[in-house]
C-alpha positions in Angstrom: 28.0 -19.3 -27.4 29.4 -17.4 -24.6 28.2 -13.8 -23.3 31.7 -13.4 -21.5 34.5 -12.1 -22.5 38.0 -12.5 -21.1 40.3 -10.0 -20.6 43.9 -11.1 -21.2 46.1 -11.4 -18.0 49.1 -8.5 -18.1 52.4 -10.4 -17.3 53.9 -8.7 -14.3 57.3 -6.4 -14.5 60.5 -8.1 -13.6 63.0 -5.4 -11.9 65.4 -4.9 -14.8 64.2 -4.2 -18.7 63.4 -7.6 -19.8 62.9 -8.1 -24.1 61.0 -11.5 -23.3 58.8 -9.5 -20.9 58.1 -6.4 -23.4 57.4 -8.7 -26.5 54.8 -10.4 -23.8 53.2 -7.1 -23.2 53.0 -5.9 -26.6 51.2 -9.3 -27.0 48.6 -8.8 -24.2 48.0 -5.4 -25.5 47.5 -6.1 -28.9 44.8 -9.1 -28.1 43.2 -6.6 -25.6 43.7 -4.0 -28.4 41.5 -6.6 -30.9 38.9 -7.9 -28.6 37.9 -4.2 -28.0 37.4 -3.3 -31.8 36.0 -6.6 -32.8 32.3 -6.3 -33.4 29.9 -8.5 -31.7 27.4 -9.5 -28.4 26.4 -7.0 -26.4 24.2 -7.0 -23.3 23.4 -5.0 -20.4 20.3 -4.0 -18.0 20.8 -0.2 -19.0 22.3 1.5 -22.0 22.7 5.5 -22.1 22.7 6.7 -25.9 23.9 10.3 -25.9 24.5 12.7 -28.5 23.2 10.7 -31.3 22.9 12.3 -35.1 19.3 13.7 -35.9 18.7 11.7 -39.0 20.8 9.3 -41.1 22.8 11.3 -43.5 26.9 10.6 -43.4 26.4 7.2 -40.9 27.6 4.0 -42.3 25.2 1.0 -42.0 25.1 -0.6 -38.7 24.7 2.5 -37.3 22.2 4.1 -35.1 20.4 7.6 -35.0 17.7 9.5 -33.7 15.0 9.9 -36.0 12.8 12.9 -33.3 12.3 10.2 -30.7 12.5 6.9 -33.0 15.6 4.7 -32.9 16.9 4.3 -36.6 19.4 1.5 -37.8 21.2 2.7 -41.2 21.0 -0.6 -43.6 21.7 -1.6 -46.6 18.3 -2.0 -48.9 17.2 -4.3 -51.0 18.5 -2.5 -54.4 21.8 -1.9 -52.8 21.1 1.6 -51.6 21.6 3.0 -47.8 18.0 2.8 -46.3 16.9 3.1 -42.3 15.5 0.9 -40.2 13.2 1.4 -37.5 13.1 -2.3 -36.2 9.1 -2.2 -36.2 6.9 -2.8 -39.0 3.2 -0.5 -37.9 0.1 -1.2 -40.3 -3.8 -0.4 -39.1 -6.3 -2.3 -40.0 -10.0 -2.7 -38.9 -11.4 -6.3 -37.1 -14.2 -4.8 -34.7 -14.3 -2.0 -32.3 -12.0 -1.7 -29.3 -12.5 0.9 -26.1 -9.8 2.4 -24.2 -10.5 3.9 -21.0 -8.5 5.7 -18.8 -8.9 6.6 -15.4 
């Protein structure tokens, strides 16, 4: 798999309009065009997520809201229905004693 995508070359202008030159545009653009909607890989150091809904209602599944400070994924659950995800599963439990100190 490869974490690079490459941009299509645009063919450069001759002087005069050229239809050989336009149908090669229109076909650059239209790969470019593709490439840009497809869905898929992402990665980055940084990511700035502004303006995100509140909670989940009206979102299609895949996407992503803010749920007062929590990160939710809408998904699809197991019954079919829209359902969030918060990509951690918490639980508490008891195996001994623990002490936290901070200075």
């Amino acid at each position: 798999m490869t974490d690079k995508i490459l941009n299509p070359i645009l063919p450069l202008p001759p002087q005069e309009y050229d239809p050989d030159y336009m149908n090669k545009l229109v076909s650059v653009l239209t790969i470019y065009m593709r490439q840009n909607m497809e869905p898929g890989y992402i990665r980055g150091s940084t990511a700035a997520l502004t303006q995100l809904s509140g909670n989940g209602g009206g979102l299609r599944v895949g996407d992503i809201f803010d749920d007062d400070g929590t990160l939710k994924i809408v998904r699809t659950s197991i019954d079919g229905t829209i359902d969030t995800f918060t990509g951690t599963t918490v639980g508490t439990g008891a195996v001994g004693e623990v002490t936290v100190a901070i200075s």
